[in-house]
C-alpha positions in Angstrom: 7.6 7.6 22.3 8.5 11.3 21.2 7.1 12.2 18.1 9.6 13.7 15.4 9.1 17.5 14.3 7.8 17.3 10.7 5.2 19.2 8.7 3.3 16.1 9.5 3.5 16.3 12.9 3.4 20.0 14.0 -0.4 20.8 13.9 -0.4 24.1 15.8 2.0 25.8 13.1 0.0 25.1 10.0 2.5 27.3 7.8 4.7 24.5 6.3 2.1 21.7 5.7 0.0 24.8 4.2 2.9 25.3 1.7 3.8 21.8 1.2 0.0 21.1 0.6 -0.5 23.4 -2.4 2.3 22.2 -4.2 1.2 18.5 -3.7 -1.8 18.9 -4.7 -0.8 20.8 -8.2 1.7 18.4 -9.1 -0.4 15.4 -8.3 -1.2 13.7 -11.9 -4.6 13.4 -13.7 -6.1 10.6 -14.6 -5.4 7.1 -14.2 -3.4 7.2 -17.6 -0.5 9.6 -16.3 0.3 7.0 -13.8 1.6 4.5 -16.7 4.9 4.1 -17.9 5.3 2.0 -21.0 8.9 -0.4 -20.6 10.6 -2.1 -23.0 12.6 -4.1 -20.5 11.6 -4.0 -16.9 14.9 -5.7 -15.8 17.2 -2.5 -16.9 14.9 0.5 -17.5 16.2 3.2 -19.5 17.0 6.5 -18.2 14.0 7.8 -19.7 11.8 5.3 -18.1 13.6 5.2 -14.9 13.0 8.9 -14.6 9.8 8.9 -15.5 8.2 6.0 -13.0 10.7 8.0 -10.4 8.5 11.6 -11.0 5.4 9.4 -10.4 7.1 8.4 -7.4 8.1 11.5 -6.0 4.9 13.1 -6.3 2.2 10.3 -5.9 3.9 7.5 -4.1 3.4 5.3 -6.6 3.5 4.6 -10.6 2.4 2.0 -12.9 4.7 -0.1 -15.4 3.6 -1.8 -18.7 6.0 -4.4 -20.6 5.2 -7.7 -22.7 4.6 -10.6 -20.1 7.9 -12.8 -19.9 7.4 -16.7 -17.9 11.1 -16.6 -18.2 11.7 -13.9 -15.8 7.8 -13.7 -14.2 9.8 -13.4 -10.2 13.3 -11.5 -11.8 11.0 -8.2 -13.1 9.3 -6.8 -9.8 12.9 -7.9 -8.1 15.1 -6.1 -10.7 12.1 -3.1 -11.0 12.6 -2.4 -7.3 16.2 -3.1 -6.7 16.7 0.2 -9.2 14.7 2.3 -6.8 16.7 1.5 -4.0 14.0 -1.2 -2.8 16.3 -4.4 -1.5 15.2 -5.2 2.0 12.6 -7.7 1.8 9.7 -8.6 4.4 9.6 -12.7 4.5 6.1 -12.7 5.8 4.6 -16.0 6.5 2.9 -15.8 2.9 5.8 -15.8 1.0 8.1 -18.0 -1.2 11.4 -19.1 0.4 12.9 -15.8 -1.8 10.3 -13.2 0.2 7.8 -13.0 -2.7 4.5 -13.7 -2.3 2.0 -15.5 -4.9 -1.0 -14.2 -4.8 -3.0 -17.0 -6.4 -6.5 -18.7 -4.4 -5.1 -21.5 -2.3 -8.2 -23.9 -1.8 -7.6 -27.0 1.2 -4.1 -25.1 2.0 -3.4 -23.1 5.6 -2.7 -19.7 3.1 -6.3 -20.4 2.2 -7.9 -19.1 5.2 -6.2 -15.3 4.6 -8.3 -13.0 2.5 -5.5 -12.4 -0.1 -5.2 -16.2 -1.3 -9.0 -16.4 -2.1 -11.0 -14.7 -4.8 -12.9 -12.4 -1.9 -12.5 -8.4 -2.1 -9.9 -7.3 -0.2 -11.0 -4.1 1.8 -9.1 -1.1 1.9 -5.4 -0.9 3.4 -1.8 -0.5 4.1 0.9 -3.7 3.5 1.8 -5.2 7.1 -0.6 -3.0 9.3 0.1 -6.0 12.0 3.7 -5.7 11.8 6.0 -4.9 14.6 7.9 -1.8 14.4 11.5 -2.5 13.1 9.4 -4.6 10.6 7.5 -1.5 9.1 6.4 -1.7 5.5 7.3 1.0 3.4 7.6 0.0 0.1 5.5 -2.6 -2.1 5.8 -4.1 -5.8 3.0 -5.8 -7.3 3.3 -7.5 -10.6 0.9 -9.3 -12.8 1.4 -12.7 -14.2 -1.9 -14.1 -14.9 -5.2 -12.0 -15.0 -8.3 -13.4 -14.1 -11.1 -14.0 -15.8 -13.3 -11.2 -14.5 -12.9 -8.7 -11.5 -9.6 -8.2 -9.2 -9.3 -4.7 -9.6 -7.2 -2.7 -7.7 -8.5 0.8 -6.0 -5.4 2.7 -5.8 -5.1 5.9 -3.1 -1.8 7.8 -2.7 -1.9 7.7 1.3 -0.8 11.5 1.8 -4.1 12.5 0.0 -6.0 10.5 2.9 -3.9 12.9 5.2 -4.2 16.1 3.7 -8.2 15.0 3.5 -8.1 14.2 7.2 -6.1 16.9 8.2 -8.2 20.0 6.3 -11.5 17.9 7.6 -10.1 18.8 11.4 -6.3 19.0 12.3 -7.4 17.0 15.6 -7.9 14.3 13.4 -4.2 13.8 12.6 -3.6 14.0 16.5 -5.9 11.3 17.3 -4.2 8.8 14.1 -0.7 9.7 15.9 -1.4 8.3 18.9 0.5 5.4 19.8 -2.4 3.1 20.7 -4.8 4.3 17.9 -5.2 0.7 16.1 -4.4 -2.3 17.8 -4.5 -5.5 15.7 -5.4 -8.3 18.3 -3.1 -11.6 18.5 -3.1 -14.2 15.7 -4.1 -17.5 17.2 -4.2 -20.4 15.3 -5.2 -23.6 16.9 -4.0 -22.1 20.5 -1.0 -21.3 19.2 -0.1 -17.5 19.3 1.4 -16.9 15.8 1.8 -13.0 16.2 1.1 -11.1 19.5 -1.6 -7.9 19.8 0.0 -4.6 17.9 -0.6 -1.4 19.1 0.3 1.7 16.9 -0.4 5.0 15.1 -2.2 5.1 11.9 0.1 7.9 10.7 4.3 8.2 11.9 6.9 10.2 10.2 10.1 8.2 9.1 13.4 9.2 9.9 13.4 10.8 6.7 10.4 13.0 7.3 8.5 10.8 5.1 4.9 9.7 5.8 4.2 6.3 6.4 0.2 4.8 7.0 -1.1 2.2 8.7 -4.1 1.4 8.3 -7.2 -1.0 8.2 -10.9 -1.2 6.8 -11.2 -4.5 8.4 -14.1 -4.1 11.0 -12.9 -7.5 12.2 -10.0 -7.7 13.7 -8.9 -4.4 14.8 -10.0 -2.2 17.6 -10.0 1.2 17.4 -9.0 3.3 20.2 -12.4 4.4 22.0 -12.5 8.4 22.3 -14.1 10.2 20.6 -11.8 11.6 17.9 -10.5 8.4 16.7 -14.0 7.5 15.8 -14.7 10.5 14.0 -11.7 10.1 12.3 -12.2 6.6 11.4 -15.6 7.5 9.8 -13.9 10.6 8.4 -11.4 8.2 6.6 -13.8 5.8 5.9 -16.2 8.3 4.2 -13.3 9.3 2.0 -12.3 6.0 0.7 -16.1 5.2 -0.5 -16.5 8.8 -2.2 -15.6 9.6 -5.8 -13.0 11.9 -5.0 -10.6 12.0 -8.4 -7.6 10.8 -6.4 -8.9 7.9 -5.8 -7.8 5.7 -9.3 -8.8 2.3 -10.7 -7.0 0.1 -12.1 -7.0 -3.9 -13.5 -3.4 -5.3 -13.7 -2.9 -8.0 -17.0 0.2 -9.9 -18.0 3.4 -7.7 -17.6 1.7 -5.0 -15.6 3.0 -4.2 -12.4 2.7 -1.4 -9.0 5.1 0.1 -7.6 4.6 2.5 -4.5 5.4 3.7 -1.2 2.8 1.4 1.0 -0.3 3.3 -0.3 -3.9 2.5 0.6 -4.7 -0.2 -1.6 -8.1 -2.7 -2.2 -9.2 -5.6 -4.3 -12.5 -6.4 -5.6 -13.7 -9.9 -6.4 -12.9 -12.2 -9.0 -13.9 -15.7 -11.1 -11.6 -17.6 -13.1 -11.6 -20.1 -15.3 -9.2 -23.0 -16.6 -7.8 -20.6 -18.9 -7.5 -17.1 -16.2 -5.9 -18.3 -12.6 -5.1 -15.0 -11.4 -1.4 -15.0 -10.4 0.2 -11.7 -8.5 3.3 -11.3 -6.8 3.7 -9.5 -3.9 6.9 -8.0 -2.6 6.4 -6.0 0.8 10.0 -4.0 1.2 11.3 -2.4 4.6 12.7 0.5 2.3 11.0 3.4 0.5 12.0 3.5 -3.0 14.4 6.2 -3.5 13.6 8.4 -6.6 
């Protein structure tokens, strides 16, 4: 598979990514606060607000909305909030509702059970649909808050071209070895013999026909297999090294009752949680085949 010229891509002319880079990095916002954009009504944003979660967008891949919790419309706000960023492609994954959303809620005694994301375990580090097939690509992801638990589920939150720029000003020959097309492979699903999804081989890192970066990526050590040379493992540690540092980019960040993400597939993680009768924590997940468009 040729890859396509980008900035990206092209690691022996350093000149564009330099440039691109430097203005990346001095737009990027501060702390975890500039990434939240009050709403009065998630369904039709303003102009103001639409503008402003789109220049969060646009130069971290993701931004953070804020309105009062409505049961009324609890699925119709992370639909409506994506469908006015160009966001209408839906993944049905085997998780989700009938409508493509997912409820992220711990499913004790049921088949979603035995999948990290319906328990109260931390969820390591990683990109939406790393096991999906090509044509099936995740680029885009909405998560929205109904119910909070009790303590824990907090989200780590990293904007996935800092990991490359990180990776890439570490050792350019790190880039090379994520763009190879058998860099992770995600072994076969097999439940009870029968082959739910087949091995995936792919890059970590590919350029979209846009010339937009899209990751793939995960912490799992379970699960995955690396491919063995050399500079995929000292990227891998490289990466992983990264993601456990205090590096300011990296932001935190507890979603309650009419919170919600929106992003571009960025490197995301979960930590624990308990409930009580009171705090069943309750997420919905919508995993899009578009980028939003800002």
């Amino acid at each position: 598979m040729k890859i396509p010229d980008s900035l990206f891509t092209d690691l022996d002319n350093p000149s564009r990514y330099l440039s691109w880079r430097d203005q990346k990095l001095a737009r990027m916002p501060g702390s975890i606060d500039d990434y939240v954009v009050p709403v009065k009504d998630p369904v039709r944003l303003t102009d103001e607000e639409h503008n402003a979660i789109g220049g969060l967008i646009a130069r971290a891949n993701m931004a953070l909305f804020v309105a009062q919790s409505d049961e009324k419309r609890n699925k119709t706000i992370p639909v409506n909030i994506a469908d006015q960023f160009g966001m209408h492609q839906l993944d049905h994954n085997m998780g989700a509702d009938h409508d493509g959303v997912s409820e992220l809620t711990v499913r004790s005694g049921q088949w979603r059970g035995g999948y990290i994301p319906y328990t109260n375990k931390p969820i390591h580090w990683h990109t939406d649909g790393y096991y999906n097939e090509e044509k099936r690509k995740i680029h885009g992801m909405v998560l929205y808050c109904v119910q909070d638990a009790l303590r824990g589920g907090e989200n780590a939150l990293l904007d996935h071209e800092i990991a490359y720029i990180h990776l890439r000003d570490s050792n350019p020959d790190y880039i090379r070895a994520f763009l190879h097309p058998e860099a992770m492979i995600i072994p076969a699903n097999v439940i009870n013999g029968n082959e739910i999804r087949p091995d995936r081989a792919g890059p970590v890192f590919s350029v979209n026909d846009n010339g937009a970066l899209h990751m793939r990526y995960t912490a799992r050590t379970r699960s995955v297999v690396w491919r063995d040379d050399a500079l995929t493992r000292e990227a891998t540690t490289c990466l992983t090294d990264f993601l456990a540092s205090d590096s300011p980019y990296i932001l935190r960040a507890r979603l309650e009752p009419g919170m919600g993400l929106i992003c571009n597939n960025i490197l995301h993680d979960r930590s624990g949680f308990d409930e009580d009768d009171n705090h069943r924590r309750l997420i919905y997940r919508l995993r899009y085949y578009d980028r939003a468009t800002v």
